[in-house]
N, CA and C atoms of all chains as a GROMACS GRO file, in nm:
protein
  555
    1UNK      N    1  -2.183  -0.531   1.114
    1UNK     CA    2  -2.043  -0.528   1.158
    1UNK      C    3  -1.948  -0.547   1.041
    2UNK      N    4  -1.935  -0.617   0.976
    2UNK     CA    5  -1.883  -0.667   0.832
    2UNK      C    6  -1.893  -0.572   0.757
    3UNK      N    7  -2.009  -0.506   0.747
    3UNK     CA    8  -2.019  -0.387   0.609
    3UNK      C    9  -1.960  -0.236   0.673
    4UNK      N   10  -1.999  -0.238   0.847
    4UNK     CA   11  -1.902  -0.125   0.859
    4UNK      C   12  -1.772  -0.148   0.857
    5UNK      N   13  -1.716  -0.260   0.884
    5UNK     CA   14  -1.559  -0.304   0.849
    5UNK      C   15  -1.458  -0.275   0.725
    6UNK      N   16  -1.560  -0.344   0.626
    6UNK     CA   17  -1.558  -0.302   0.511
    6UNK      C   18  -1.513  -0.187   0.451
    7UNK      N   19  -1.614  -0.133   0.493
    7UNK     CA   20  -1.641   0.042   0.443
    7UNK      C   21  -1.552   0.128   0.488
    8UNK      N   22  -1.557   0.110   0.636
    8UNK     CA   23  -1.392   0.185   0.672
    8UNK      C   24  -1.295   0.124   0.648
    9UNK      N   25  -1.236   0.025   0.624
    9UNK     CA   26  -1.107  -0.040   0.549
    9UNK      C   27  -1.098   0.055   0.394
   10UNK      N   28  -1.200   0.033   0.307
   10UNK     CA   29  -1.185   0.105   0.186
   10UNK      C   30  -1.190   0.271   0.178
   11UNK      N   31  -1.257   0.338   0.284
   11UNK     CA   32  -1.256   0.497   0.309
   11UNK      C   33  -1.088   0.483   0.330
   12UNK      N   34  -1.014   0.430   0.457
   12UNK     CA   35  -0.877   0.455   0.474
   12UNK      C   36  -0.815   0.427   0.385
   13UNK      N   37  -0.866   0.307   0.232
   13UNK     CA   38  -0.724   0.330   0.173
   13UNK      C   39  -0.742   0.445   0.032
   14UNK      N   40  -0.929   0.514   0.088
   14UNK     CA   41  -0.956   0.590  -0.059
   14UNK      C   42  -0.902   0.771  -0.017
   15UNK      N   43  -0.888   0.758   0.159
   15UNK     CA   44  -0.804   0.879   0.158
   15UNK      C   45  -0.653   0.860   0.173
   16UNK      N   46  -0.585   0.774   0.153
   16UNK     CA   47  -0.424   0.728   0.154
   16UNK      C   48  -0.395   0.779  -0.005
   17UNK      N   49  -0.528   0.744  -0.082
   17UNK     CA   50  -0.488   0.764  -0.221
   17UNK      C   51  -0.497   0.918  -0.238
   18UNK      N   52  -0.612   0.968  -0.211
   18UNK     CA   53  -0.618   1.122  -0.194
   18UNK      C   54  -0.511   1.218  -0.168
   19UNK      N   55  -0.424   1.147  -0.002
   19UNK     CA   56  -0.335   1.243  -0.006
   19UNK      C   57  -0.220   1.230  -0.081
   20UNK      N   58  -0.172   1.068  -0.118
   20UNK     CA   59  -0.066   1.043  -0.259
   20UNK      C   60  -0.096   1.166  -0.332
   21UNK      N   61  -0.243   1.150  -0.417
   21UNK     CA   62  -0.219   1.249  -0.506
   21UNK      C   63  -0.240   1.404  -0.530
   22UNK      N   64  -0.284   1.469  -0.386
   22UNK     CA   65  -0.310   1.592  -0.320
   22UNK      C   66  -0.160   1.669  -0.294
   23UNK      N   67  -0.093   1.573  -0.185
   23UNK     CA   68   0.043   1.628  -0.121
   23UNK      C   69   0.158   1.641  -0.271
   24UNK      N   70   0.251   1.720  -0.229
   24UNK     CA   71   0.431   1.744  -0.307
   24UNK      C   72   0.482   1.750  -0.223
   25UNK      N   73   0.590   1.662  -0.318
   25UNK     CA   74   0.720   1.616  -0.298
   25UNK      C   75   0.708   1.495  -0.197
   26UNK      N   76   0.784   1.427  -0.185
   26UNK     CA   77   0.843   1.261  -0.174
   26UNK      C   78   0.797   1.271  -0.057
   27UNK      N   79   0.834   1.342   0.094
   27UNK     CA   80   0.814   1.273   0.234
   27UNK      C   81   0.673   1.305   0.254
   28UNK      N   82   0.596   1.431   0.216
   28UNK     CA   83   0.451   1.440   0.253
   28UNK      C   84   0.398   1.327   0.126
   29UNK      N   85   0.425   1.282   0.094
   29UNK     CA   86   0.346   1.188  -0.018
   29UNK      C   87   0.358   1.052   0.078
   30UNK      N   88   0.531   0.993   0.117
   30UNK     CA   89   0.531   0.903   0.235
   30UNK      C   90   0.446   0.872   0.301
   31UNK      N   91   0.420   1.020   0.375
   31UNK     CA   92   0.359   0.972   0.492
   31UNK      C   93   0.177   0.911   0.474
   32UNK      N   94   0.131   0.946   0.372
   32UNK     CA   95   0.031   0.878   0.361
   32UNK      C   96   0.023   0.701   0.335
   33UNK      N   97   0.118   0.620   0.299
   33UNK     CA   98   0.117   0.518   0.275
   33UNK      C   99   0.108   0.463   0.360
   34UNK      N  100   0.141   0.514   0.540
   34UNK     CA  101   0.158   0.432   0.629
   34UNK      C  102   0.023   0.358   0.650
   35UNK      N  103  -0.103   0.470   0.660
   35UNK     CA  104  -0.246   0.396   0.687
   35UNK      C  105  -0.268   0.286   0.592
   36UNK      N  106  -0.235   0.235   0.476
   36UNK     CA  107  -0.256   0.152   0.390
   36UNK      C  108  -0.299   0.044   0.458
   37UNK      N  109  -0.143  -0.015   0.496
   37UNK     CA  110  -0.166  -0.119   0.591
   37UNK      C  111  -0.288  -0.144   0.666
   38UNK      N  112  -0.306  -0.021   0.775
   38UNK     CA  113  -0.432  -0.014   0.870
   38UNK      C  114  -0.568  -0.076   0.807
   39UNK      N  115  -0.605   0.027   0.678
   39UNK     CA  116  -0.733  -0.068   0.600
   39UNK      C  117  -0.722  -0.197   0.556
   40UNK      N  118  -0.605  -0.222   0.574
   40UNK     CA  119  -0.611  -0.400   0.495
   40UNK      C  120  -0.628  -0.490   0.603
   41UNK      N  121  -0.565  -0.414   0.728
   41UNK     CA  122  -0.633  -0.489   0.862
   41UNK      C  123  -0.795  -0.474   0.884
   42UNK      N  124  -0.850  -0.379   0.820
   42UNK     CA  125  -1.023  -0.374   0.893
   42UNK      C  126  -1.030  -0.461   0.776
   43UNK      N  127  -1.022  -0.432   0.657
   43UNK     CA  128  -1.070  -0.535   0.545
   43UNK      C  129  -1.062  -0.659   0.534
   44UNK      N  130  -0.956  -0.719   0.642
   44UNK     CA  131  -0.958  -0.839   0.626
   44UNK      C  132  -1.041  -0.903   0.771
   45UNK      N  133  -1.059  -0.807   0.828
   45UNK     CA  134  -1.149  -0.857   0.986
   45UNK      C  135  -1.233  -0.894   0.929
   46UNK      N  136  -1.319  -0.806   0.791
   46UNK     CA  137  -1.456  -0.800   0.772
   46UNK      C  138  -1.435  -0.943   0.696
   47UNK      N  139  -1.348  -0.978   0.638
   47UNK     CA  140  -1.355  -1.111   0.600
   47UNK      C  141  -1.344  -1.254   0.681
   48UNK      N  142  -1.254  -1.216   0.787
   48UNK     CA  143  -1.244  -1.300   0.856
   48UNK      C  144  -1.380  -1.354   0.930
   49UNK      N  145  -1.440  -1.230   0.989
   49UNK     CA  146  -1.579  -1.216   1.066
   49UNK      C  147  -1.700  -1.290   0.994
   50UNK      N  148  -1.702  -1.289   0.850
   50UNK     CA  149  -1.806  -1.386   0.750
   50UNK      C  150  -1.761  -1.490   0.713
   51UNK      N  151  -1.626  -1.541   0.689
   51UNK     CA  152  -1.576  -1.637   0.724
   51UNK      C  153  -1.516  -1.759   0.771
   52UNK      N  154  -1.538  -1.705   0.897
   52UNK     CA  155  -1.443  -1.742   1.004
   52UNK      C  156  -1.323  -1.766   0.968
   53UNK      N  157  -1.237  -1.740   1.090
   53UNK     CA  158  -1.064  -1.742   1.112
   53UNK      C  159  -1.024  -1.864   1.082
   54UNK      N  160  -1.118  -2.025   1.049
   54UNK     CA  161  -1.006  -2.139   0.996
   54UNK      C  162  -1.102  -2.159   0.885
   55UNK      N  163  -1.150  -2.112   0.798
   55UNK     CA  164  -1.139  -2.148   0.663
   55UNK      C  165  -1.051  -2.069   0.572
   56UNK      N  166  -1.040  -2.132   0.432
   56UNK     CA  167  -0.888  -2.106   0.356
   56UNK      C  168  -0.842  -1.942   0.364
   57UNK      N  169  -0.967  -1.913   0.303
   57UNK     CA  170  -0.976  -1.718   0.291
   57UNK      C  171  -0.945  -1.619   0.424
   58UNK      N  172  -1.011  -1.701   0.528
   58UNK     CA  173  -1.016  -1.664   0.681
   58UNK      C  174  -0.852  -1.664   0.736
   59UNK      N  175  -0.776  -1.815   0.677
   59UNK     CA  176  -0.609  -1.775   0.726
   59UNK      C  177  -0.530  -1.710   0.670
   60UNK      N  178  -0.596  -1.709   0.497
   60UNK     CA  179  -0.493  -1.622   0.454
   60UNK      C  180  -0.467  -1.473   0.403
   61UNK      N  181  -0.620  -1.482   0.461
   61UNK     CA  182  -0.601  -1.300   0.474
   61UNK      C  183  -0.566  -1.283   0.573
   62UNK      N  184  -0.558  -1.348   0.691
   62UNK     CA  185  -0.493  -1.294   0.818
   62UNK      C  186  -0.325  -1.326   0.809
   63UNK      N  187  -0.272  -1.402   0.714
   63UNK     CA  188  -0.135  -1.405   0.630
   63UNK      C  189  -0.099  -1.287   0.576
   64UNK      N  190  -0.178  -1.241   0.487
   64UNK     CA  191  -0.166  -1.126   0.399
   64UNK      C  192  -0.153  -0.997   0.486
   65UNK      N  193  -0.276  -0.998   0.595
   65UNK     CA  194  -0.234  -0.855   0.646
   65UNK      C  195  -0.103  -0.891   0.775
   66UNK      N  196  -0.035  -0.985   0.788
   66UNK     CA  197   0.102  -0.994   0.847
   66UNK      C  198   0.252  -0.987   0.756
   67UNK      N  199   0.190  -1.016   0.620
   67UNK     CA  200   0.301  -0.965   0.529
   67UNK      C  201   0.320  -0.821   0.545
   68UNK      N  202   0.152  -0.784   0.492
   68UNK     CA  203   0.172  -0.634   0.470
   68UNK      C  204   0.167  -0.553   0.581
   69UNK      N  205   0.172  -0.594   0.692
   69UNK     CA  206   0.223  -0.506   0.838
   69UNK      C  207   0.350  -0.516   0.846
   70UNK      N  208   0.415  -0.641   0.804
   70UNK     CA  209   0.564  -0.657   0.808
   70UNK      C  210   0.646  -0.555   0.717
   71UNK      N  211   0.591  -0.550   0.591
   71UNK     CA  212   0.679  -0.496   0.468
   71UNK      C  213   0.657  -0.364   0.474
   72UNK      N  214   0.574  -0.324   0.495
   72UNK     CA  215   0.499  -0.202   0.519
   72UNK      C  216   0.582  -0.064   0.553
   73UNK      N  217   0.669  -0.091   0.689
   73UNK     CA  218   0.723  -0.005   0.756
   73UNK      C  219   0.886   0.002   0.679
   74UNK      N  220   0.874  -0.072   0.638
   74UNK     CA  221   1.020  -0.111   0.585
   74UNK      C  222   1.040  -0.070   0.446
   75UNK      N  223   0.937  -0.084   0.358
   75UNK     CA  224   0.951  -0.026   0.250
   75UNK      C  225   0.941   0.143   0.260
   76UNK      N  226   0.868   0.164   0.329
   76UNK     CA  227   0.836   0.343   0.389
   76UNK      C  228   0.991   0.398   0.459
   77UNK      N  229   1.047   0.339   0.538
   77UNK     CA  230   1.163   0.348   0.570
   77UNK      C  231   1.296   0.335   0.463
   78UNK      N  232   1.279   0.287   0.354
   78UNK     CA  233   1.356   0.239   0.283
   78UNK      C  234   1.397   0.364   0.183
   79UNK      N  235   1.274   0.379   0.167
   79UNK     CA  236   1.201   0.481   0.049
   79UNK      C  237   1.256   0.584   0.078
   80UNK      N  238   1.246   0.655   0.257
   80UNK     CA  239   1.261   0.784   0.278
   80UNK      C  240   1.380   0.823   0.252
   81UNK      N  241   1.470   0.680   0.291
   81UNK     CA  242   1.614   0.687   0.311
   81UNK      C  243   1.668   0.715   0.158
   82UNK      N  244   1.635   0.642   0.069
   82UNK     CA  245   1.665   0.654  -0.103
   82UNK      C  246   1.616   0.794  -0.154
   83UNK      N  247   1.496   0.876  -0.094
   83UNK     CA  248   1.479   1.031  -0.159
   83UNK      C  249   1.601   1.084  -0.099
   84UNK      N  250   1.622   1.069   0.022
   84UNK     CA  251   1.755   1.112   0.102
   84UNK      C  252   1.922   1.164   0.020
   85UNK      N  253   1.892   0.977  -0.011
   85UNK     CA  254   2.048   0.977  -0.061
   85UNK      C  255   2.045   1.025  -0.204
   86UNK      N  256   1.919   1.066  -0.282
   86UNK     CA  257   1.937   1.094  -0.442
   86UNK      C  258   1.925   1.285  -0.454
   87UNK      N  259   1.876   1.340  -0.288
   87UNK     CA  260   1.897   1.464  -0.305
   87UNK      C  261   2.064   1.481  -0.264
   88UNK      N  262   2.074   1.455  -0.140
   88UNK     CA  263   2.240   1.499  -0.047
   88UNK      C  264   2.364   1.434  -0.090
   89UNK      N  265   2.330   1.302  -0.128
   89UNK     CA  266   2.437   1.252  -0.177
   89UNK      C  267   2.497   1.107  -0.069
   90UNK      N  268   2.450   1.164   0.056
   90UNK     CA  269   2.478   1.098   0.215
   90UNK      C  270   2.388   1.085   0.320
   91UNK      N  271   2.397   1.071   0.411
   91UNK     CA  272   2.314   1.070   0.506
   91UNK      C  273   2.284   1.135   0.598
   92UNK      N  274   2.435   1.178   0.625
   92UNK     CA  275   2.456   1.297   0.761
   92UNK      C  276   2.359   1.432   0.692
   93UNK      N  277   2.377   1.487   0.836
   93UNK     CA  278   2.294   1.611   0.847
   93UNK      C  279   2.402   1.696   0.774
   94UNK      N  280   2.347   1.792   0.663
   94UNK     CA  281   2.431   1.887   0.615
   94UNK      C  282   2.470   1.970   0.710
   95UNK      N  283   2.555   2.084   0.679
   95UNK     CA  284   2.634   2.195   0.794
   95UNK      C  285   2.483   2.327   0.784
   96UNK      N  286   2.379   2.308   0.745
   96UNK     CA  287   2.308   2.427   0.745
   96UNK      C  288   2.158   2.302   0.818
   97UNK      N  289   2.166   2.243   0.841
   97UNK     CA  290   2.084   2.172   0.928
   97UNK      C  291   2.121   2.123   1.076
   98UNK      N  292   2.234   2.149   1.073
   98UNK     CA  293   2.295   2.136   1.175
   98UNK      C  294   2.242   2.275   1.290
   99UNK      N  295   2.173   2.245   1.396
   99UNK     CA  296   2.131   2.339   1.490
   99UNK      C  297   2.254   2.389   1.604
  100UNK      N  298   2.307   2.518   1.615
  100UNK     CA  299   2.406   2.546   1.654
  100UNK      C  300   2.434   2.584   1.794
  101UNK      N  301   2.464   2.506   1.915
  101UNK     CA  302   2.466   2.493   2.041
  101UNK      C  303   2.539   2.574   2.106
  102UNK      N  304  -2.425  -0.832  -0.829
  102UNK     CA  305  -2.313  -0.786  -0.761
  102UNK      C  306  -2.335  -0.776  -0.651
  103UNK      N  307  -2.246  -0.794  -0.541
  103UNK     CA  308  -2.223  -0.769  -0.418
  103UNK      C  309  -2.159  -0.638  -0.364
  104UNK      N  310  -2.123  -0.636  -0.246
  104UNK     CA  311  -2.052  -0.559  -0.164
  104UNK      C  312  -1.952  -0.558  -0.167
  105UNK      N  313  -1.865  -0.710  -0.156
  105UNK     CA  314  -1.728  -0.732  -0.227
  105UNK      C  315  -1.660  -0.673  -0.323
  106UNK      N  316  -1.763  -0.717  -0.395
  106UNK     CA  317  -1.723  -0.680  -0.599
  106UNK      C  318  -1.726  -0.517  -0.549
  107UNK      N  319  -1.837  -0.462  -0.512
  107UNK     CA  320  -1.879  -0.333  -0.523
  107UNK      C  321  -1.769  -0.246  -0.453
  108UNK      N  322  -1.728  -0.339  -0.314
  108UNK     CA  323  -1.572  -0.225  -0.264
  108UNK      C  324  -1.441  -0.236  -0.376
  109UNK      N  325  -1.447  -0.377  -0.391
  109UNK     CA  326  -1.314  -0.390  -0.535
  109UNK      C  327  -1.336  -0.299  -0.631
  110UNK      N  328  -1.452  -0.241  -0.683
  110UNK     CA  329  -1.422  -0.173  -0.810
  110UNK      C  330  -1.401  -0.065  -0.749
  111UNK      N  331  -1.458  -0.030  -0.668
  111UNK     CA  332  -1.402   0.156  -0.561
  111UNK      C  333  -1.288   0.140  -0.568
  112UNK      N  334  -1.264   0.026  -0.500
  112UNK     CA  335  -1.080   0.067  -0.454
  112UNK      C  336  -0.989   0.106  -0.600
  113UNK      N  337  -1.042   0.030  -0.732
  113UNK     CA  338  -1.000   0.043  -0.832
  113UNK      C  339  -0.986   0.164  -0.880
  114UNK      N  340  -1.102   0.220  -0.900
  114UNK     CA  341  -1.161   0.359  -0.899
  114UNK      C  342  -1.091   0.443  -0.857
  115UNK      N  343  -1.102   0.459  -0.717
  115UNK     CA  344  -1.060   0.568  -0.628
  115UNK      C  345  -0.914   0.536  -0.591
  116UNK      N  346  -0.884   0.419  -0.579
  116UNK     CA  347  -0.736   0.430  -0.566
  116UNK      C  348  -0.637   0.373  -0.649
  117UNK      N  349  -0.662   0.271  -0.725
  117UNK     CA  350  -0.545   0.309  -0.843
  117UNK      C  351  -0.526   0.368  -0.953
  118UNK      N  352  -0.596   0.460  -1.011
  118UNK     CA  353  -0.634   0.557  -1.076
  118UNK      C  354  -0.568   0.692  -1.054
  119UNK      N  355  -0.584   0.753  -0.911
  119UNK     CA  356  -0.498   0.865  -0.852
  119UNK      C  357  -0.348   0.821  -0.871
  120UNK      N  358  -0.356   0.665  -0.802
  120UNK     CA  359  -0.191   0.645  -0.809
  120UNK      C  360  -0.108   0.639  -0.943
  121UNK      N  361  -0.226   0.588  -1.043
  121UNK     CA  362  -0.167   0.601  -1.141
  121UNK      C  363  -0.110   0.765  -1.222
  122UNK      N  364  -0.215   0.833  -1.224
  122UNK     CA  365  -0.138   0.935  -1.196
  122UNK      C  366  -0.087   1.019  -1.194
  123UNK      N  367  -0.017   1.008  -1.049
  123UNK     CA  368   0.056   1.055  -0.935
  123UNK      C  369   0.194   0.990  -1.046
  124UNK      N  370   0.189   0.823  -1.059
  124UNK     CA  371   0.324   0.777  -1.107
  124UNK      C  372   0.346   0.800  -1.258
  125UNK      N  373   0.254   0.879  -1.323
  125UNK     CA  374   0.300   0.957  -1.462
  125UNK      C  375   0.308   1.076  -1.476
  126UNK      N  376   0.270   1.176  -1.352
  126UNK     CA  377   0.291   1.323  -1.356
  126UNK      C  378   0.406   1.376  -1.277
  127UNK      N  379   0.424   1.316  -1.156
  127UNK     CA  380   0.518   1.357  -1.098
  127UNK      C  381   0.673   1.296  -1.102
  128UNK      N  382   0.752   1.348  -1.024
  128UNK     CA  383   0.921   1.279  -1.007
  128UNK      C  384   0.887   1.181  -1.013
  129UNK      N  385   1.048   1.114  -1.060
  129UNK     CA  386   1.051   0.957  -0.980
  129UNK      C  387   1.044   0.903  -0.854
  130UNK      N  388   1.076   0.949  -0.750
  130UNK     CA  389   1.098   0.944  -0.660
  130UNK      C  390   0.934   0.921  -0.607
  131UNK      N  391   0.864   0.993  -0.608
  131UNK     CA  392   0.726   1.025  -0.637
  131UNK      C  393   0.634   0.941  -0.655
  132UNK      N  394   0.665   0.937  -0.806
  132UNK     CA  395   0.645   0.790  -0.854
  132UNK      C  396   0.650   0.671  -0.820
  133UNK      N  397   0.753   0.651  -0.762
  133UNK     CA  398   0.775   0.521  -0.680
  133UNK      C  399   0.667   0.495  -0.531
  134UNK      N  400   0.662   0.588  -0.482
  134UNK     CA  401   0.589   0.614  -0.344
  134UNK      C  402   0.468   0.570  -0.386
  135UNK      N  403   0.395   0.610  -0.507
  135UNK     CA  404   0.279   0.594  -0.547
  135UNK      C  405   0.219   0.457  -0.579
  136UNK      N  406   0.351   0.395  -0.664
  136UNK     CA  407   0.399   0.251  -0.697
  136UNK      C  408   0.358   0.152  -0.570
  137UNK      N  409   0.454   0.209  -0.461
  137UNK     CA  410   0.410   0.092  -0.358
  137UNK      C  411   0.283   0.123  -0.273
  138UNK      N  412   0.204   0.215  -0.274
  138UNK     CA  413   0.063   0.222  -0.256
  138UNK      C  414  -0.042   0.154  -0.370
  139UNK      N  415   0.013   0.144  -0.470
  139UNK     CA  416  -0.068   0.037  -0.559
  139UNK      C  417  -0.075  -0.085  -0.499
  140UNK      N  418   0.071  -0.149  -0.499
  140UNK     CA  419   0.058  -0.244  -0.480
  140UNK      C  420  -0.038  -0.297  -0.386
  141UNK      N  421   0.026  -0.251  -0.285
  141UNK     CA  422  -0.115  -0.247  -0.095
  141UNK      C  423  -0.254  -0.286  -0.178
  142UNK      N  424  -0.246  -0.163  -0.258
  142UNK     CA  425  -0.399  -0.166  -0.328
  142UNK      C  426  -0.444  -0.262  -0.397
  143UNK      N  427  -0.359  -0.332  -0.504
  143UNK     CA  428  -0.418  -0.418  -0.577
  143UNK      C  429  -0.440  -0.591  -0.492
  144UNK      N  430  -0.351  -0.565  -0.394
  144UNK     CA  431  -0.362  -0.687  -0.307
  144UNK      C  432  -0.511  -0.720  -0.228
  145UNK      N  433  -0.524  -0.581  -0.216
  145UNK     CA  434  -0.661  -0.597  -0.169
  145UNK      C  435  -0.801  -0.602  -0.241
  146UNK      N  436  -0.825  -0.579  -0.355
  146UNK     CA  437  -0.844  -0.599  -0.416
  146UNK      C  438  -0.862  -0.717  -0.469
  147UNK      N  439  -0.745  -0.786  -0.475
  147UNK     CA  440  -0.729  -0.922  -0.556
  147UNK      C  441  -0.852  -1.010  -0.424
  148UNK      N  442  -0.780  -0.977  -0.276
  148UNK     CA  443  -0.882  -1.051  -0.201
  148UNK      C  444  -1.017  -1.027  -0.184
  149UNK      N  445  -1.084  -0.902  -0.203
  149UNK     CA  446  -1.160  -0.814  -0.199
  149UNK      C  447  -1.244  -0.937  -0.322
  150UNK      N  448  -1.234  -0.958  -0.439
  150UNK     CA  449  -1.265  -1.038  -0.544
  150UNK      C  450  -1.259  -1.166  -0.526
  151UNK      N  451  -1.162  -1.224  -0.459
  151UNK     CA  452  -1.182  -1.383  -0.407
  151UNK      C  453  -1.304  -1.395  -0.306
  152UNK      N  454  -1.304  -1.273  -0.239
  152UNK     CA  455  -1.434  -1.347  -0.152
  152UNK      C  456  -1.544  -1.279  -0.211
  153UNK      N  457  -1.559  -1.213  -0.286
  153UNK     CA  458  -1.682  -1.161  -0.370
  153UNK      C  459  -1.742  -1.258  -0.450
  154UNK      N  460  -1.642  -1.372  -0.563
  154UNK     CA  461  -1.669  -1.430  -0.632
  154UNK      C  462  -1.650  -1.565  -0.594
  155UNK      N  463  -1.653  -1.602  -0.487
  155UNK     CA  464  -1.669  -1.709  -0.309
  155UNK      C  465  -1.557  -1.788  -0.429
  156UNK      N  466  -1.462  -1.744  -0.471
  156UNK     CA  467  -1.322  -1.859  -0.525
  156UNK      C  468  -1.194  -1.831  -0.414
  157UNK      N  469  -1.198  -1.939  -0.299
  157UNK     CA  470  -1.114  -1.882  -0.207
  157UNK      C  471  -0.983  -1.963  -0.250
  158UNK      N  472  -0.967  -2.019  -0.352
  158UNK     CA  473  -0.826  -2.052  -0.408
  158UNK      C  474  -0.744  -1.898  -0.455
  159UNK      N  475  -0.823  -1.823  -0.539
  159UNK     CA  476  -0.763  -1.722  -0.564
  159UNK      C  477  -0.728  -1.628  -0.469
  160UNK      N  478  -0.711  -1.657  -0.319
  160UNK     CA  479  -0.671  -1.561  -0.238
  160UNK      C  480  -0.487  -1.592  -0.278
  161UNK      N  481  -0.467  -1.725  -0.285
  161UNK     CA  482  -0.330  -1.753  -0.300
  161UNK      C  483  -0.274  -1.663  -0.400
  162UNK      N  484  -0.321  -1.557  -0.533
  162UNK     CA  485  -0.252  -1.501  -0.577
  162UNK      C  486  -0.283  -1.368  -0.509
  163UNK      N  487  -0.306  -1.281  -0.400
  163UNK     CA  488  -0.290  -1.126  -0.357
  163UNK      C  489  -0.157  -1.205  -0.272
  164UNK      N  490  -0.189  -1.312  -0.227
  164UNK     CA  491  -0.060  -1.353  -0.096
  164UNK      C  492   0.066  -1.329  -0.202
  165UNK      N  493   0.072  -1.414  -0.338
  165UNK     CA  494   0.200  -1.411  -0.399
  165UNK      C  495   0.224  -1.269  -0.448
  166UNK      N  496   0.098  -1.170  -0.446
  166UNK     CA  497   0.125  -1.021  -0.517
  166UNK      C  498   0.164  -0.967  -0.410
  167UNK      N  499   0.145  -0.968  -0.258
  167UNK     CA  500   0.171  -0.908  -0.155
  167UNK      C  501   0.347  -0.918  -0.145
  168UNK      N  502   0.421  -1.100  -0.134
  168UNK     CA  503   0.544  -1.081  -0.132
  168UNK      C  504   0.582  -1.032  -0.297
  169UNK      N  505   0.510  -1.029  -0.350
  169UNK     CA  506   0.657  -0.983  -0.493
  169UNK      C  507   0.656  -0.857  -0.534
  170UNK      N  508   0.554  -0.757  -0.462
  170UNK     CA  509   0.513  -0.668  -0.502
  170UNK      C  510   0.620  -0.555  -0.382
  171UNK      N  511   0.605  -0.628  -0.254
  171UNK     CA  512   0.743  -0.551  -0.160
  171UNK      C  513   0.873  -0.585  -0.225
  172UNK      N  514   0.918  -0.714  -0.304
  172UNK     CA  515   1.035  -0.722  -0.374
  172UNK      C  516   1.081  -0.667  -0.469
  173UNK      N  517   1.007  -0.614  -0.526
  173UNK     CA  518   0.988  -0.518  -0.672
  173UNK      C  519   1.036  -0.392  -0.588
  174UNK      N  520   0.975  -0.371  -0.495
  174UNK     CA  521   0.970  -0.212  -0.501
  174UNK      C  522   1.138  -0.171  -0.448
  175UNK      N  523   1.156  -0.311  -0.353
  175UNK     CA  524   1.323  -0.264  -0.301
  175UNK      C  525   1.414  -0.252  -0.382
  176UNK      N  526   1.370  -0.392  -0.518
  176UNK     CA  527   1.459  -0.361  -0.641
  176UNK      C  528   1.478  -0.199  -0.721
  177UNK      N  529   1.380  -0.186  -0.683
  177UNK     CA  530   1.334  -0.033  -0.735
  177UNK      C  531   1.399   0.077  -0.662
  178UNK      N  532   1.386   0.104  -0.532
  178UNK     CA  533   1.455   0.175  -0.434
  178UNK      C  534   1.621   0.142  -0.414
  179UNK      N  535   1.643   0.038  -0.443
  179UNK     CA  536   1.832  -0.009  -0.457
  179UNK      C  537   1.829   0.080  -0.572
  180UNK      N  538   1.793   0.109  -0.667
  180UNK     CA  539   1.878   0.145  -0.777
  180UNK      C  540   1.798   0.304  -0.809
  181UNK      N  541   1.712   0.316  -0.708
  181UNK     CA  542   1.712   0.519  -0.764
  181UNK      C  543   1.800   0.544  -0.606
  182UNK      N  544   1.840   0.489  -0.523
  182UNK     CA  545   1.939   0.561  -0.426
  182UNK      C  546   2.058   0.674  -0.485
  183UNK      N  547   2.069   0.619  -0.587
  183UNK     CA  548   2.192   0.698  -0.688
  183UNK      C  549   2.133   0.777  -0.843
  184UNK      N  550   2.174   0.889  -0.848
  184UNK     CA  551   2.108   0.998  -0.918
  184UNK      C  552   2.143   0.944  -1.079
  185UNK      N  553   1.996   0.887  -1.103
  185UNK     CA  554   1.984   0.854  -1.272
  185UNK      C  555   1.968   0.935  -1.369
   0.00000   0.00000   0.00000
């Protein structure tokens, strides 16, 4: 149980890296970072599970993957918004993205 | 060596290596994206090695790389919002 935990925690973050450096340009590169998180949750089960959940390693990897579930979405969100504003200038939808009703 | 050690040096391997790079070939913008997938990475890692090398004091530094490593990157993202 532990070593398949493991193993798929590190496959998800060895294809997150794959598509970083496979995909172009900024938002298809994004979107791979989201699974990151996900493997640091199996990776830290597999620790927790040999462990156990109240020794030192056991709470604070279950700390660690609540940082990095927290920061996670937010830095990805942050990010998209900053390629945003360094191509357009703004935020709004330009007049040629604009779908015409 | 273990299993521990043995996923830590993969992750090394296989993933900060690409990211690296990803953050010397391409845009900045790019670059940065790649940046905060390291980080993820080296955090795990760092724990990946605390319990490999059974020193569970050293988990306390992926926890301090986890918050300073999201603080870095916003510092980073505040200031490419505007065309350098």
């Amino acid at each position: 149980m532990v070593a398949v935990l493991l193993i798929l925690g590190v496959g998800i973050e060895l294809v997150c890296c794959l598509g970083v450096l496979v995909m172009r340009g900024v938002y298809d590169r994004l979107h791979y970072t989201g699974p990151a998180s996900f493997g640091a949750v199996l990776i830290a089960a597999a620790i927790v599970i040999r462990e156990g959940l109240l020794s030192q390693i056991g709470t604070k990897a279950v700390l660690i993957v609540v940082v990095l579930l927290i920061t996670s979405p937010v830095l990805v969100h942050v990010t998209g918004r900053a390629a945003r504003l360094r191509e357009h200038g703004e935020l709004q939808a330009q007049p040629h993205e604009v779908e015409e009703s | 060596m273990n299993g521990w050690i043995l996923a830590a040096i993969v992750l090394v391997l296989g993933g900060i290596v690409p990211c690296l790079v990803v953050s010397v070939m391409a845009s900045l913008m790019e670059g940065l994206v790649a940046l905060e997938l390291t980080g993820v990475i080296s955090v795990l890692v760092l724990l990946l090695l605390a319990e490999g090398f059974q020193r569970q004091p050293l988990v306390d530094v992926a926890l301090a790389l986890a918050l300073l490593s999201f603080v870095g990157s916003l510092a980073f993202v505040r200031y490419m919002e505007r065309e350098i």
